[in-house]
C-alpha positions, 0 to 999 in steps of 0.5 A: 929594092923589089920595086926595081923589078920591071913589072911588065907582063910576059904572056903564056910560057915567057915569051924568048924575047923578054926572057933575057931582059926580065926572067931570074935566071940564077938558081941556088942548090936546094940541099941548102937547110931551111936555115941556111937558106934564111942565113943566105937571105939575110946576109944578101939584104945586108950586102945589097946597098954596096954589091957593086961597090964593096968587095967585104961586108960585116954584120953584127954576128948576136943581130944576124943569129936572132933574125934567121932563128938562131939563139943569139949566142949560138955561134957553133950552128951559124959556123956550120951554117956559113961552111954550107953557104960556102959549099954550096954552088949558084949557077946561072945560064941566061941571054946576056944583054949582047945576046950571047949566052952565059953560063957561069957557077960560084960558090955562094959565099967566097969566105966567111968569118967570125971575129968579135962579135962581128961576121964578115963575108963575100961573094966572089965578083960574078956573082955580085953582079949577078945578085945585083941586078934586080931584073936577075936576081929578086930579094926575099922579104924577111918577115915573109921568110921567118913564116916558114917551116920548111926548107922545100917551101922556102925554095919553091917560094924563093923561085917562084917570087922572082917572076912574080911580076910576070905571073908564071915560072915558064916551064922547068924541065923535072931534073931542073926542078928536083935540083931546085928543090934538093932532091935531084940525088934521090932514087925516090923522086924519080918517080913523079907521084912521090916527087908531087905527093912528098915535095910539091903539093906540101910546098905549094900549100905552105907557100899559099898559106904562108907568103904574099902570093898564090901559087898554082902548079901546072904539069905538061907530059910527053905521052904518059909521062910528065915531063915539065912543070911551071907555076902559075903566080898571083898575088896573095891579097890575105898576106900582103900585109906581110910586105912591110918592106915596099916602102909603100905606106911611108911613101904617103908621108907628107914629109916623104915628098918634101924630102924627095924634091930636096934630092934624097934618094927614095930609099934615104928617105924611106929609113929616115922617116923609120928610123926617125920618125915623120915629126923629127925628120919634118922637124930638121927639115924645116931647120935645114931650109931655113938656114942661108947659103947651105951648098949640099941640103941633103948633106946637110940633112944627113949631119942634123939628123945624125947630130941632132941640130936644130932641136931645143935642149930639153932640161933635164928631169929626174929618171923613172925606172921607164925613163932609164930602160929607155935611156939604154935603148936609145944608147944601145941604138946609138951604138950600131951601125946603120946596116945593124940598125935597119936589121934590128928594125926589120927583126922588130917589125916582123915579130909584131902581129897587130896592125895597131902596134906595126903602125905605132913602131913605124911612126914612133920607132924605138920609142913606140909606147905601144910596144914598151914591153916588146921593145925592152925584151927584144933589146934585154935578148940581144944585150944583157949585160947592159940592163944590168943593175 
């Protein structure tokens, strides 16, 4: 989804002409808490495949809890969470593709609802569009934003990370950005050195040490007094290795091209290849080929990976206390959806701290030796009740 950004370079302050095709220009309240802003991340990744064709969306609530911070069952701060969401305003104010300007503001959730287990929520119709459109509105990486600890960081990281394919915000008058970062209400920051010494310099620097880019703040002034700022946006080359979701390593997969010529779509192909592993999704590729008439490969793909065609059975052999643990996972996985497995996946991944064990999940996924233990626990977390006994 972030590789749908135009990576084109805008030069000095965003030059007029490439603003209205390439610039974010939708801005979300900055009162948002640190957790409202990652419930609101979140529940936008897992709505985004179908915002142009769904009106509703579901997610598991216990998964949607354990990614933004939550305890899996505290179901009372994710109801004070969704009630902030709905509260709270988007707007936007930018050159439509005819030329004409738009301005427009919505809620940030039309409604939300906890029923079984389950939460279901919308946005109202213009402002799907808007999210949709990534020349508009940039999608955050989760295992990025689970690294901060503040809300004013997460906002200035959020604003800054959609222009990060032109290298620079373009310059924001002060009132914009005390209304970005939620503070636009306080007496206090009305003064530029406590707005610069309280909110920027701590942000920036949590921004540069937490995130995959390096921010820098630029200030311009109308006689004494500071009247605008922007950041300057580069990439952050310690951290890029956070940015597990680009999809870059798994492009590099010999079957990845295989399944791209087939006629799978990149993004298909990327979750098939995590969710299954190269090996089983070479292995059913080959099966698939193999076979005569076949009218829709990719249809018939899609049914042997789901199904499990062309694999041998394997006879069965008595069950280890290991051999059992694992029988659950893979009963648990089988249980979810496919939103809710990509969730759990990302939610595994960003917890692993070693390259070797990252490496281990994507090729192996739920049955990663490497990450045995890990892997028991993170579902023992979510269910419980099924390790039972």
């Amino acid at each position: 989804m972030q590789d749908d950004i135009p990576k084109e370079k805008l030069t000095g302050a965003l030059k007029r002409g490439s603003v209205k095709k390439h610039v974010a220009a939708i801005h979300v309240s900055g009162k948002l808490s640190l957790l409202q802003r990652k419930l609101s991340n979140v529940l936008l990744l897992n709505a985004y495949d179908r915002l142009g064709s769904a009106q509703m969306f579901e997610m598991d609530a216990r998964t949607l809890c354990m990614m933004v911070g939550y305890n899996s069952n505290d179901f009372d701060t994710l109801k004070a969470s969704l009630r902030g969401l709905a509260e709270t305003v988007a707007e936007w104010d930018m050159l439509g593709a005819d030329g004409a300007q738009e301005w427009g503001v919505s809620s940030l959730l039309s409604y939300a609802k906890l029923k079984g287990g389950v939460c279901e929520y919308a946005y109202s119709p213009a402002l799907a569009e808007k999210l949709a459109d990534p020349k508009v509105f940039a999608l955050i990486n989760l295992n990025i934003q689970r690294r901060f600890t503040s809300g004013h960081a997460l906002a200035l990281y959020e604003n800054c990370y959609r222009f990060h394919r032109t290298g620079s915000t373009g310059w924001w008058p002060l009132d914009t950005f005390r209304r970005l970062m939620g503070v636009e209400d306080s007496a206090y920051y009305q003064s530029f050195k406590h707005l610069n010494a309280k909110i920027i310099k701590p942000a920036v620097a949590e921004v540069n040490k937490s995130s995959n880019i390096i921010v820098t703040p630029e200030t311009r002034k109308r006689g004494r007094a500071v009247t605008d700022i922007r950041f300057v946006i580069e990439p952050n080359p310690q951290l890029a290795i956070l940015d597990l979701d680009d999809g870059t390593g798994l492009r590099r997969a010999p079957v990845y091209d295989r399944l791209r010529a087939m006629g799978v779509s990149d993004r298909l192909a990327r979750q098939w290849i995590t969710q299954h592993g190269e090996v089983v999704v070479a292995q059913k590729l080959a099966y698939v080929e193999g076979q005569d008439d076949v009218r829709s490969p990719v249809g018939y793909l899609t049914a042997a990976l789901k199904d499990d065609y062309g694999l041998a059975a394997k006879p069965e052999a008595p069950k280890s206390a290991r051999a059992q643990v694992l029988a659950v996972v893979q009963e648990l996985v089988k249980s979810r959806s496919p939103t809710q497995r990509d969730a759990d996946k990302r939610l595994f991944m960003s917890s692993l701290t070693e390259n070797a064990a990252r490496d281990d999940f994507e090729k192996h996924g739920w049955m990663s030796a490497l990450n045995r233990a890990e892997i028991e626990q993170f579902w023992r977390d979510l269910f419980p009740e099924a390790f039972d006994g």
